[in-house]
VEXVEX-912570 format. One record per residue: x, y, z of N, C-alpha, C in turn; residue in three letters. Coordinates in steps of 0.02 Angstrom, whole numbers. Layout:
KOLRO      npx      npy      npz     capx     capy     capz      cpx      cpy      cpz   residuo
KOLRO        X        Y        Z        X        Y        Z        X        Y        Z       Ala
...
//
This chain:
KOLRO      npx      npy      npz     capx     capy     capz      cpx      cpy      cpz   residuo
KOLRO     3543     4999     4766     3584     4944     4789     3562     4880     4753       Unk
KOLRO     3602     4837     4750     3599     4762     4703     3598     4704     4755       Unk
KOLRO     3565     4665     4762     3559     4603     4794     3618     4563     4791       Unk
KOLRO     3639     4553     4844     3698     4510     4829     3697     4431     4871       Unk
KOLRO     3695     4389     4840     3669     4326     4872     3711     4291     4922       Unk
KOLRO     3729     4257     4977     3770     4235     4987     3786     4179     4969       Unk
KOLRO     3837     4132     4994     3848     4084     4953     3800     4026     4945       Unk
KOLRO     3753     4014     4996     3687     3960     4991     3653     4002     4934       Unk
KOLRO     3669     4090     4943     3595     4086     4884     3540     4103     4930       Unk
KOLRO     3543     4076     4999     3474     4098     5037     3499     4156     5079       Unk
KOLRO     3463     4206     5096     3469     4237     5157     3442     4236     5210       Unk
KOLRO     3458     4214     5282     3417     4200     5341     3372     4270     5355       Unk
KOLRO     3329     4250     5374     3273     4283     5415     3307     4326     5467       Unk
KOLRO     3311     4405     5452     3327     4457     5496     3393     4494     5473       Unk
KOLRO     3415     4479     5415     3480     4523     5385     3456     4535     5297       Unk
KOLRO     3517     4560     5288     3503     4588     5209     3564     4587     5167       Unk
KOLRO     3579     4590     5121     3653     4579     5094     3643     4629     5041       Unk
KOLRO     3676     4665     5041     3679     4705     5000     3768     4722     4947       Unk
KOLRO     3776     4722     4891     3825     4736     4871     3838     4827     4864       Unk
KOLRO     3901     4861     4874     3899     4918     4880     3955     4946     4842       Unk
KOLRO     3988     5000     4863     4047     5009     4788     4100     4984     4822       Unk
KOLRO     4134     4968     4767     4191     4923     4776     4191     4859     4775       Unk
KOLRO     4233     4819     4809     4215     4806     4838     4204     4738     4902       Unk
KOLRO     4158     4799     4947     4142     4801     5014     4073     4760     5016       Unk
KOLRO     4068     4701     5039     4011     4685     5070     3953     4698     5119       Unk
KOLRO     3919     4726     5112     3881     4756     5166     3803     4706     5192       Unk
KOLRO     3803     4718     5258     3767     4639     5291     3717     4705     5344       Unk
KOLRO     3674     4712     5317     3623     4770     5360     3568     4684     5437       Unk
KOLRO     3597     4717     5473     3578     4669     5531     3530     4675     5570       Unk
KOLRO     3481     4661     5621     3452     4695     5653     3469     4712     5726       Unk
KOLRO     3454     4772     5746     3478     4804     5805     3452     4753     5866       Unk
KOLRO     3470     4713     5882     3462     4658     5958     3519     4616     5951       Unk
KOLRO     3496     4575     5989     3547     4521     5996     3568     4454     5975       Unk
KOLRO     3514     4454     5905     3526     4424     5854     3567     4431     5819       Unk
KOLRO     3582     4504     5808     3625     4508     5763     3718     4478     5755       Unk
KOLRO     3728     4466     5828     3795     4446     5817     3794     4363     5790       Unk
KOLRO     3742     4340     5799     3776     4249     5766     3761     4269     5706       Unk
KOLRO     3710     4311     5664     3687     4317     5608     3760     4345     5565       Unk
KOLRO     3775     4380     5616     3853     4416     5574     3894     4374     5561       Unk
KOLRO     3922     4302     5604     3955     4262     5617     3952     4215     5566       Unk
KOLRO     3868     4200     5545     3837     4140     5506     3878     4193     5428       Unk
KOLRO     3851     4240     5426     3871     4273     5366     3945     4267     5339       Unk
KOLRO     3985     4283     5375     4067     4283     5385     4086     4216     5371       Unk
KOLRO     4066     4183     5418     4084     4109     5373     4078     4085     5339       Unk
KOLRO     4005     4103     5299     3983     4063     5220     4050     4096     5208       Unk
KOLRO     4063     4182     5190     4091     4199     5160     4161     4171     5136       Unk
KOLRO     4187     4171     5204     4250     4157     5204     4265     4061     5169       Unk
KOLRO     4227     4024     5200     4191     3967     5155     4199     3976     5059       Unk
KOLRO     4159     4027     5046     4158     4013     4984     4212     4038     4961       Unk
KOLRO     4266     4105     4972     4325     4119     4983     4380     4047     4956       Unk
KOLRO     4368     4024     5011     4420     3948     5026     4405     3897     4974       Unk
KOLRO     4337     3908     4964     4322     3839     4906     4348     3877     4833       Unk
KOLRO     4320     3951     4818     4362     3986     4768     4458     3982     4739       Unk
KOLRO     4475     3976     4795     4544     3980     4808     4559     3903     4810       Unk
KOLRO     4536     3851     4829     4554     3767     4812     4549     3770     4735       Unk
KOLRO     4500     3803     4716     4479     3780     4633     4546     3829     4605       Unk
KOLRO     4575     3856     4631     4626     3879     4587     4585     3954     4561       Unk
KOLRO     4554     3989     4578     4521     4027     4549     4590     4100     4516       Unk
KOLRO     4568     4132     4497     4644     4173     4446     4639     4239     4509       Unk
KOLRO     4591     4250     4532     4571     4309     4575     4636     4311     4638       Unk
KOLRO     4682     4377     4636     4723     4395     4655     4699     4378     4736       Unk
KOLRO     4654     4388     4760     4622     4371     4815     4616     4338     4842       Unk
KOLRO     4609     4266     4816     4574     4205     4831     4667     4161     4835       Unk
KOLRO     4710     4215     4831     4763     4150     4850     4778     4154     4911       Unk
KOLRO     4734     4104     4981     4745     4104     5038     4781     4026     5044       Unk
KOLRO     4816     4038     5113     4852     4001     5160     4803     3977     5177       Unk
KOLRO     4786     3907     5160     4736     3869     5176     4764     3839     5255       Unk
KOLRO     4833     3851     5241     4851     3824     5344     4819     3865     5379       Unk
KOLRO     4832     3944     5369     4821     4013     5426     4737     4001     5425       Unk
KOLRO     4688     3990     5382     4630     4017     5353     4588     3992     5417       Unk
KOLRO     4588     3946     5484     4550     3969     5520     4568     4000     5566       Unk
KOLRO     4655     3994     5575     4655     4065     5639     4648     4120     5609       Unk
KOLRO     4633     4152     5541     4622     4195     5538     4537     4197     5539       Unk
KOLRO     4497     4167     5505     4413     4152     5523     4434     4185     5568       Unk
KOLRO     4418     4142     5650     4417     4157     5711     4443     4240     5727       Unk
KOLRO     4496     4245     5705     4499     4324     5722     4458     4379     5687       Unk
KOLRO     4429     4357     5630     4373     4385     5609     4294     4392     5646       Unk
KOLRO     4282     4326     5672     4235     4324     5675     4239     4344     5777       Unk
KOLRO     4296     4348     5804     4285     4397     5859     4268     4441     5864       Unk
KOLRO     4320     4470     5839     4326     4550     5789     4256     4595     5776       Unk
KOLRO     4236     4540     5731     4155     4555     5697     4115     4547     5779       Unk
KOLRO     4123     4490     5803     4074     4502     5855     4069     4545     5905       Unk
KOLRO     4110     4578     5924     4151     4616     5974     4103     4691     5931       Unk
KOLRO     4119     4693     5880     4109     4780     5826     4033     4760     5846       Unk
KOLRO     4003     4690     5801     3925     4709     5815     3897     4720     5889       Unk
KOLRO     3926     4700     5926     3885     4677     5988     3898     4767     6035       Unk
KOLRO     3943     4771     6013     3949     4873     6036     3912     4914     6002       Unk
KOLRO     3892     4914     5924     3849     4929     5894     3778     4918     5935       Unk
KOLRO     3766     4882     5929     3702     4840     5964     3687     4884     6044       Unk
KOLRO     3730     4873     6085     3732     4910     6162     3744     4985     6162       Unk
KOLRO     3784     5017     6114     3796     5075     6136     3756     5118     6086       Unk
KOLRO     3773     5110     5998     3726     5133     5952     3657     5125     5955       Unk
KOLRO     3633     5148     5904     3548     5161     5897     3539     5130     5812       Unk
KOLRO     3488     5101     5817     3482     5085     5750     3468     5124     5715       Unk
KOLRO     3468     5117     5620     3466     5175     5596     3386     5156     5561       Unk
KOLRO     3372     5202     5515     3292     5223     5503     3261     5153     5514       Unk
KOLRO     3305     5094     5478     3266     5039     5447     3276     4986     5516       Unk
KOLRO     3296     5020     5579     3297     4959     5618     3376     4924     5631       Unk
KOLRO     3399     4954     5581     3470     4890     5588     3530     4959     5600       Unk
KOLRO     3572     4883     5588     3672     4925     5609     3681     4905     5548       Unk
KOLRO     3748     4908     5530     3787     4880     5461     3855     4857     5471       Unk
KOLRO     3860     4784     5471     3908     4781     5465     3943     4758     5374       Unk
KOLRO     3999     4782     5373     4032     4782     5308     4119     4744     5322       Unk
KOLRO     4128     4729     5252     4189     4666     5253     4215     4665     5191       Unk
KOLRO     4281     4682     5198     4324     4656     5123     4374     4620     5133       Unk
KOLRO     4412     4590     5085     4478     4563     5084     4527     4608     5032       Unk
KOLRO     4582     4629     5043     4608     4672     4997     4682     4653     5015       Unk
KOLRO     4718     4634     4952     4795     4645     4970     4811     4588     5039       Unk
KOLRO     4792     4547     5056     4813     4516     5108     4799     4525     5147       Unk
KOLRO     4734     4563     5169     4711     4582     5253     4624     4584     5248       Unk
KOLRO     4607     4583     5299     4506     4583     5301     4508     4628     5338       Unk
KOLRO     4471     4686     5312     4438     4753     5346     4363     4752     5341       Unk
KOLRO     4365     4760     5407     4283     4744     5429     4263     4829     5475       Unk
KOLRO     4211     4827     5452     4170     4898     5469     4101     4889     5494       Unk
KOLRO     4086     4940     5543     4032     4934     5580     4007     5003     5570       Unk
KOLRO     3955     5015     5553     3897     5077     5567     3828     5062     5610       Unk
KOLRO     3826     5103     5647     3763     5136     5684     3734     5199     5668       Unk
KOLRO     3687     5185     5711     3662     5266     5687     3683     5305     5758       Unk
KOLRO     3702     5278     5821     3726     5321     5876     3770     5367     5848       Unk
KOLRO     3798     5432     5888     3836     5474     5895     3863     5510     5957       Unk
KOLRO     3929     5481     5961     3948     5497     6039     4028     5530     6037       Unk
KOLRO     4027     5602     6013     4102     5623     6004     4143     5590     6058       Unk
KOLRO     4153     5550     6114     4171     5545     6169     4217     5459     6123       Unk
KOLRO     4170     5413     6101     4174     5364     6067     4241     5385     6012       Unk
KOLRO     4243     5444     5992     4309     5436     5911     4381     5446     5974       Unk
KOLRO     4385     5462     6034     4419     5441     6053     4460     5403     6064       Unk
KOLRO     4444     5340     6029     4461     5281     6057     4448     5250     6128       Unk
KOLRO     4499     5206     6137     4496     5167     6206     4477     5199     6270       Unk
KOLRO     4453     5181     6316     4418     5229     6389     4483     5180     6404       Unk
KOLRO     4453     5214     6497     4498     5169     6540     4473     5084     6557       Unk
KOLRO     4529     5053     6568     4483     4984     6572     4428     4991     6635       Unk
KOLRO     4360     4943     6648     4346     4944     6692     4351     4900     6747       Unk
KOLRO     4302     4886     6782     4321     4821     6821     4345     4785     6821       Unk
KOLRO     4402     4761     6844     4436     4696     6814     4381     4603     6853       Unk
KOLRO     4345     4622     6883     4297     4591     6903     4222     4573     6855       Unk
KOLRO     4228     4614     6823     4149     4655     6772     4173     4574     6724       Unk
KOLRO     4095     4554     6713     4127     4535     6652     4100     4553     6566       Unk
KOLRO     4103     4617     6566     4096     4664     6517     4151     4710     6517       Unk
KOLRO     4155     4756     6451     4204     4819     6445     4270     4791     6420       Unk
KOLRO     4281     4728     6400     4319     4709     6388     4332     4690     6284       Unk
KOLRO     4302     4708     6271     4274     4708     6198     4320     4748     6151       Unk
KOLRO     4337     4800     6158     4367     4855     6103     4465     4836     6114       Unk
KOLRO     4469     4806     6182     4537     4792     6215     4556     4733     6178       Unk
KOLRO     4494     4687     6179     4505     4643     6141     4519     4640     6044       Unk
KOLRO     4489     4696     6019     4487     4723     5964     4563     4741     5926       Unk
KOLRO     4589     4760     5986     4662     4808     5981     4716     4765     5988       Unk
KOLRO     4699     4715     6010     4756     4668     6020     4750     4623     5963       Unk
KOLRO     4704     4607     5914     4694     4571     5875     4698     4594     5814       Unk
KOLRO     4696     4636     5802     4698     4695     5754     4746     4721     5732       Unk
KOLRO     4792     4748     5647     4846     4764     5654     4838     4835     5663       Unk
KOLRO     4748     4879     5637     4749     4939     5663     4694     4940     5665       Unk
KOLRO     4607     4986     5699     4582     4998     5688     4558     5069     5707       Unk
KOLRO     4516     5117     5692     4485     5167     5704     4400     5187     5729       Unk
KOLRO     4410     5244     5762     4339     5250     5767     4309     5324     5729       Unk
KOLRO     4269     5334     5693     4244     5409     5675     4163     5425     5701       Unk
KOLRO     4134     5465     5720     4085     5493     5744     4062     5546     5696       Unk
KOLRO     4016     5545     5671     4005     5610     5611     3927     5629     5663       Unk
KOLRO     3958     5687     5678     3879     5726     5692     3811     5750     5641       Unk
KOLRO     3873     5754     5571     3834     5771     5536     3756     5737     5494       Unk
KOLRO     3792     5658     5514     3753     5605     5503     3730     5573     5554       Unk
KOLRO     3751     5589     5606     3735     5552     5667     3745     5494     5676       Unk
KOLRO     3804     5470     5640     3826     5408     5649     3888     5372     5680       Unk
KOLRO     3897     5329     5692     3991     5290     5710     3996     5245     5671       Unk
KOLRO     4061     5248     5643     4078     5204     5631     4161     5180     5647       Unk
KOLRO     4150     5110     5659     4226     5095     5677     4248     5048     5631       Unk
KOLRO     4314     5054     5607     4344     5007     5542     4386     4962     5569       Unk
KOLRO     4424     4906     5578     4460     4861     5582     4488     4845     5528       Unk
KOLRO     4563     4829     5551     4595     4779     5488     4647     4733     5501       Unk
KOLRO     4632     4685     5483     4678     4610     5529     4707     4570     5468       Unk
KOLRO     4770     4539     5497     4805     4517     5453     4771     4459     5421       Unk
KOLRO     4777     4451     5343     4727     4406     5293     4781     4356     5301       Unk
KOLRO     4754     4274     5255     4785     4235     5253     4827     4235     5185       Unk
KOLRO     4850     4297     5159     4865     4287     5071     4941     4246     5067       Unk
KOLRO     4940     4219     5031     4992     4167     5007     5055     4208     5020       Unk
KOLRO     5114     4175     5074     5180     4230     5048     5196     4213     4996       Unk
KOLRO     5228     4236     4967     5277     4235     4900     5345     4209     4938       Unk
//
């Protein structure tokens, strides 16, 4: 794997950035409850340097965002993302090195964001349970996912002993 810097150049204390194929950004986090602002801090440089790419006129098919949409879409990212890590975090298990993974692209006009653990719960590729408490104020996370989302999935590989769930939400790309 290749170091991939974010846009300061620094990486905070307790994540890792890794570049992977394609491409997919991958942000190895640590398994507590750090990890969701760390995901958040990440997502926004990104999307940040994204936006400053795309002011400069950059030629990258990618970088032509709707600078109007670009923070209601942030924000639905960075629920999204928080919602994936923070289930990672409670229900998964970290994997050898301690962490989850979360991963992020922009492609074609949409941000697909991905979460791995090392849990495995065939019960989980199900999808959605029933809601719970409407009193609770938890369990409300994946509901929230689905409504924000134009699709996402869940897979469980026994073979690896892992989950992972993918998201993909509408991007800000320029209409034509």
């Amino acid at each position: 794997m290749v170091e991939r810097p974010m846009s300061s150049g620094v990486e905070p204390a307790g994540w890792s950035v890794v570049s992977a194929a394609g491409d997919w950004v991958d942000l190895d986090l640590p398994h507590g409850a750090e990890a969701v602002p760390l995901a958040r801090k990440a997502l926004r440089e990104a999307f940040a340097a994204r936006m400053a790419a795309a002011a400069e006129g950059a030629a990258d098919q990618e970088c032509a965002l709707d600078v109007g949409r670009a923070e209601d879409v942030l924000q639905d990212v960075l629920i999204v993302a928080g919602e994936l890590v923070i289930n990672a975090v409670d229900h998964g298990r970290p994997g050898v090195l301690g962490t989850v993974r979360l991963s992020w692209r922009s492609h074609e006009g949409r941000v697909y964001l991905r979460m791995t653990d090392a849990g495995y719960d065939p019960a989980f590729s199900q999808g959605l349970r029933e809601r719970g408490d409407p009193a609770s104020i938890r369990g409300r996370g994946l509901f929230m996912v689905d409504a924000i989302c134009e699709q996402w999935s869940v897979a469980s590989d026994p073979a690896t002993a892992t989950t992972q769930v993918t998201a993909c939400l509408a991007g800000c790309a320029r209409r034509s």
